[in-house]
C-alpha positions as CSV (number, residue, x, y, z in Angstrom):
1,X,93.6,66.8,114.0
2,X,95.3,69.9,114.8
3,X,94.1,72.8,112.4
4,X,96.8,74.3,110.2
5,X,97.5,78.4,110.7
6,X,95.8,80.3,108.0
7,X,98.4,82.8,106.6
8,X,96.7,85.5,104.7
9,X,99.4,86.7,102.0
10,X,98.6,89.8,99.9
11,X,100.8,89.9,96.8
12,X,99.4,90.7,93.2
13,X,102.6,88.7,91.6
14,X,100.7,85.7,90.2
15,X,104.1,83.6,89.7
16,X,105.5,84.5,93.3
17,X,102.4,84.1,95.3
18,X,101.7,80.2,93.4
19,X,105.4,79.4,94.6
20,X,104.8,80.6,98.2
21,X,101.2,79.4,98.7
22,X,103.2,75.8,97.3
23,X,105.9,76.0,99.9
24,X,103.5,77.2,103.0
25,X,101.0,74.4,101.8
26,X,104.1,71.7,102.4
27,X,105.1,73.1,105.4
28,X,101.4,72.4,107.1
29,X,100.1,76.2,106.8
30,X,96.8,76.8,105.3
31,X,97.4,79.9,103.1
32,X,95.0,82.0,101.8
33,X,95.8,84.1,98.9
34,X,94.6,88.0,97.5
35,X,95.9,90.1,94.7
36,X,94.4,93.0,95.9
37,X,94.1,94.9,99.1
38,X,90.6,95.0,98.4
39,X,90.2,91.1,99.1
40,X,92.7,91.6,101.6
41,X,90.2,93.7,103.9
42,X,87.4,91.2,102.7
43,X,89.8,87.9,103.8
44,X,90.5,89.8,106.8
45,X,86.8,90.7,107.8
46,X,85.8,87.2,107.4
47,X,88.6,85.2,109.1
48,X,91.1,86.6,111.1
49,X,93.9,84.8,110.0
50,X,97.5,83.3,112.3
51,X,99.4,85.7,110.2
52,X,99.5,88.1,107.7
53,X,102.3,88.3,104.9
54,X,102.1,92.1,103.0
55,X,103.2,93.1,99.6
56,X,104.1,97.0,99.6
57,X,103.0,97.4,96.1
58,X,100.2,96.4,95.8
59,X,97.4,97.8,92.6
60,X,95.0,99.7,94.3
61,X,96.1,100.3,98.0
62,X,100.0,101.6,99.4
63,X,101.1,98.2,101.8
64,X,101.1,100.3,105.0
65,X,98.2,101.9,104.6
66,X,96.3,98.6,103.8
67,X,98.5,97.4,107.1
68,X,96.8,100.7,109.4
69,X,93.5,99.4,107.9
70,X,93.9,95.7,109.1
71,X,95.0,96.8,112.1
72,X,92.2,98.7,112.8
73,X,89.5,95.9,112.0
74,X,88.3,93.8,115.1
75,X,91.0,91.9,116.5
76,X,93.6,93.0,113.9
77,X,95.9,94.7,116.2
78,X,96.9,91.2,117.8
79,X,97.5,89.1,114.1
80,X,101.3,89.2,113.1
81,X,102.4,91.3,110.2
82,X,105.4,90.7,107.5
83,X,105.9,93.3,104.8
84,X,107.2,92.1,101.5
85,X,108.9,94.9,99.4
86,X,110.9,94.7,96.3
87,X,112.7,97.7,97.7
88,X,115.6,97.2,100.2
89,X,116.1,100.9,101.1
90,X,116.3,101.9,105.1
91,X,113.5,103.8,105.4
92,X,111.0,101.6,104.3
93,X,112.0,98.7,106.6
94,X,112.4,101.6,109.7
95,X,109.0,102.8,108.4
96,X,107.2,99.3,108.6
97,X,109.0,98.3,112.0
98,X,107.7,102.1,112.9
99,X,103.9,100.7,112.5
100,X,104.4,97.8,114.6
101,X,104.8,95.1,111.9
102,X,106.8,92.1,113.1
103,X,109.0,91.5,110.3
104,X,110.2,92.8,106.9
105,X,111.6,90.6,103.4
106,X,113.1,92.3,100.6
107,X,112.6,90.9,97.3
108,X,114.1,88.6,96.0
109,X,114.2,86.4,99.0
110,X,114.0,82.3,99.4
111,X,110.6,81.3,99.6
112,X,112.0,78.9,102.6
113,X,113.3,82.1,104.0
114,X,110.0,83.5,104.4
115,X,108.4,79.9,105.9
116,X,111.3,80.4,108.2
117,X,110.7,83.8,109.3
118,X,106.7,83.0,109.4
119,X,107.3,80.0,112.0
120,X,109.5,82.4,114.3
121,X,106.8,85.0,114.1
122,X,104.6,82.5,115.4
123,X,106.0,81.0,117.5
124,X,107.2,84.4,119.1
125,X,103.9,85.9,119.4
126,X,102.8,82.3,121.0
127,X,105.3,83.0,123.6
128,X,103.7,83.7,127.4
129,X,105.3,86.8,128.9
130,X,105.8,86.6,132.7
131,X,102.7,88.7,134.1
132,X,102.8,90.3,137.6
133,X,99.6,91.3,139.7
134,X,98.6,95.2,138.6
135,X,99.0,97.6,141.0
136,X,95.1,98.3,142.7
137,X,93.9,102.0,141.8
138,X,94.3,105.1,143.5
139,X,91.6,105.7,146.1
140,X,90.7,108.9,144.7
141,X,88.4,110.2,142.5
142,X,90.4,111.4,140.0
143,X,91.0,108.4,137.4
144,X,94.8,106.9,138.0
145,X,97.8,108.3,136.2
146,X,98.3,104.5,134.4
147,X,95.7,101.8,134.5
148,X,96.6,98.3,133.1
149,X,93.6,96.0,132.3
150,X,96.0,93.0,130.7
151,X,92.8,90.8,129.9
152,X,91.5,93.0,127.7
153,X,95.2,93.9,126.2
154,X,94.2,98.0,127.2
155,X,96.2,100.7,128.5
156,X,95.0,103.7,129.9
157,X,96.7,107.1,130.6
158,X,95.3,109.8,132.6
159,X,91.6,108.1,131.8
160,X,92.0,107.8,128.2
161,X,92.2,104.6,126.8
162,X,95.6,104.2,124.5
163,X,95.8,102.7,120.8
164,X,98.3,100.5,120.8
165,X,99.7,97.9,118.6
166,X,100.4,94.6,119.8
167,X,104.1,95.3,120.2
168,X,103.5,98.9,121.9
169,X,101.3,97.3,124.5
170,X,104.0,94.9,125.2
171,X,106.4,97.9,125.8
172,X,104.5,99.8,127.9
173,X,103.2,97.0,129.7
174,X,106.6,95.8,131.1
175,X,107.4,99.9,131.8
176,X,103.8,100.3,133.7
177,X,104.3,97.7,135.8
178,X,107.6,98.8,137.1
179,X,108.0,102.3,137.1
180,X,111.5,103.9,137.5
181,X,113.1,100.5,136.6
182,X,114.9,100.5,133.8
183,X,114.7,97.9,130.7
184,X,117.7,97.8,128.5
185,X,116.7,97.3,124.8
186,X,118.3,93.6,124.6
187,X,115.5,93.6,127.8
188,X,112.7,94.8,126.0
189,X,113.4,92.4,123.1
190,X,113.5,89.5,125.1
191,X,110.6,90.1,126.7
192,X,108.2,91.5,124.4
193,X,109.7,90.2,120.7
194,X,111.1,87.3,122.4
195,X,114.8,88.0,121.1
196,X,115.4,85.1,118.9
197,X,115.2,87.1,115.4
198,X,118.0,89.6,114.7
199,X,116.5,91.8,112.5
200,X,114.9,93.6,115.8
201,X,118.2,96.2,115.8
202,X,116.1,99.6,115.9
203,X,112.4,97.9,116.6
204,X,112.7,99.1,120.0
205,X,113.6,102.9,119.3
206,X,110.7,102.9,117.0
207,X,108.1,101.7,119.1
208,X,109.3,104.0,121.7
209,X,108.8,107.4,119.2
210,X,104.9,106.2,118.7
211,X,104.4,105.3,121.6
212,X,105.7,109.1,123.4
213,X,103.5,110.7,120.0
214,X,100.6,109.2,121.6
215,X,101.4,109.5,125.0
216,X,101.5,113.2,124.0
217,X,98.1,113.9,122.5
218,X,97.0,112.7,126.1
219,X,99.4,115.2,128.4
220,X,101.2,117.3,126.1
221,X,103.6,118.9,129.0
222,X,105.3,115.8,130.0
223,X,107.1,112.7,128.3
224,X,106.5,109.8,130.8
225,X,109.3,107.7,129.2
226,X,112.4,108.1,130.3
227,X,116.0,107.5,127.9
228,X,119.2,106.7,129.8
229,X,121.6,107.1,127.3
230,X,123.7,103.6,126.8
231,X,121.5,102.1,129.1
232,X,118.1,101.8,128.3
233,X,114.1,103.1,129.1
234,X,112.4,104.1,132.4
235,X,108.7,105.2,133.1
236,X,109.2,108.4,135.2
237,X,107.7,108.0,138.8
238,X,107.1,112.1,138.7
239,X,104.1,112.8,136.8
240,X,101.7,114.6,138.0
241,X,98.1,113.4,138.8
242,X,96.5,115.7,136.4
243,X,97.3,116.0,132.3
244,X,98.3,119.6,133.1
């Protein structure tokens, strides 16, 4: 027998997180539950679960800062995140997209809503992505301007090997591998979100403004990522072979 996906959900509502641990439970998830971003980290540690479902206000710990801090812990950076808020503003669902999270619920919401939005997470981020052979490295011995190692899920730039969230991999992944080609952002959503959930509007911009901060703190003269206006994003093939 199969085993059933162990959703982690973080809420310290005793009454909301009983009705959603009932509903995931009938649905043939295993869910786990923590009041506190404390036992979060804890639950985390000791099982990394299918996915993760993140109150914002939580007691002791700010819901995307507890989100930076799972992310960080081994393996984190490839489990699916959904932020639960009981605010609907526009900056804090830009803000969580911004970290990489994979989806975002404002209270009050259908508890079948979120068992909806939890099975297409899944079975997005399940989803094999077309893969192409790397290019081989330079024959010199300075360290190649881009460097994709796709089994270990690592980008390096100039040397340095890149942080990246699961979703910022997947970007830069597709734009590494064809430089100068451009990917629309309907492209990019296809391919790296898989396109089936419409709440992906601005995901793309916002994975492209970490990604060029980071890109930065390696060669702080040049943005490698190219914006055609109406069109899309292109890895510029003119960068030089040294982080000057």
């Amino acid at each position: 027998m199969a085993l059933k996906p162990r959703i982690l959900l973080v809420e310290d509502e005793s009454g909301i997180a009983d009705t959603l641990q009932y509903v995931l439970s009938t649905d043939g998830f295993a869910p786990v539950w923590a009041s506190t971003a404390e036992d979060a980290i804890r639950l985390f540690s000791a099982e990394l679960p299918a996915l993760a479902v993140l109150d914002v206000g939580l007691p002791d710990l700010n819901g995307f800062e507890l989100f930076r801090r799972l992310q960080a812990l081994p393996g984190g950076n490839q489990v699916p995140m959904l932020f639960l808020t009981a605010r609907s503003d526009e900056i804090d669902r830009v803000v969580g997209l911004e970290l990489g999270a994979d989806d975002y619920i404002a209270k009050p919401f259908s508890p079948r809503e979120l068992v909806a939005r939890v099975r297409t997470i899944l079975r997005r981020s399940a989803r094999p992505i077309a893969t192409t052979t790397p290019a081989p490295a330079m024959p010199t011995s300075a360290p190649p301007i881009w460097a994709l190692d796709e089994e270990r899920h690592q980008i390096r730039f100039y040397g340095k090997a890149l942080e990246l969230s699961r979703y910022e991999y997947g970007v830069l992944r597709l734009l590494v591998q064809k430089p100068g080609r451009v990917f629309t952002r309907d492209e990019l959503l296809l391919q790296v979100w898989g396109g089936d959930n419409d709440s992906f509007d601005r995901t793309v911009d916002a994975h492209i403004k970490t990604l060029r901060a980071k890109l930065k703190l390696v060669a702080p003269g040049h943005d490698p990522i190219r914006t055609l206006r109406g069109s899309g994003y292109a890895l510029s093939e003119e960068l030089p072979a040294t982080p000057t």
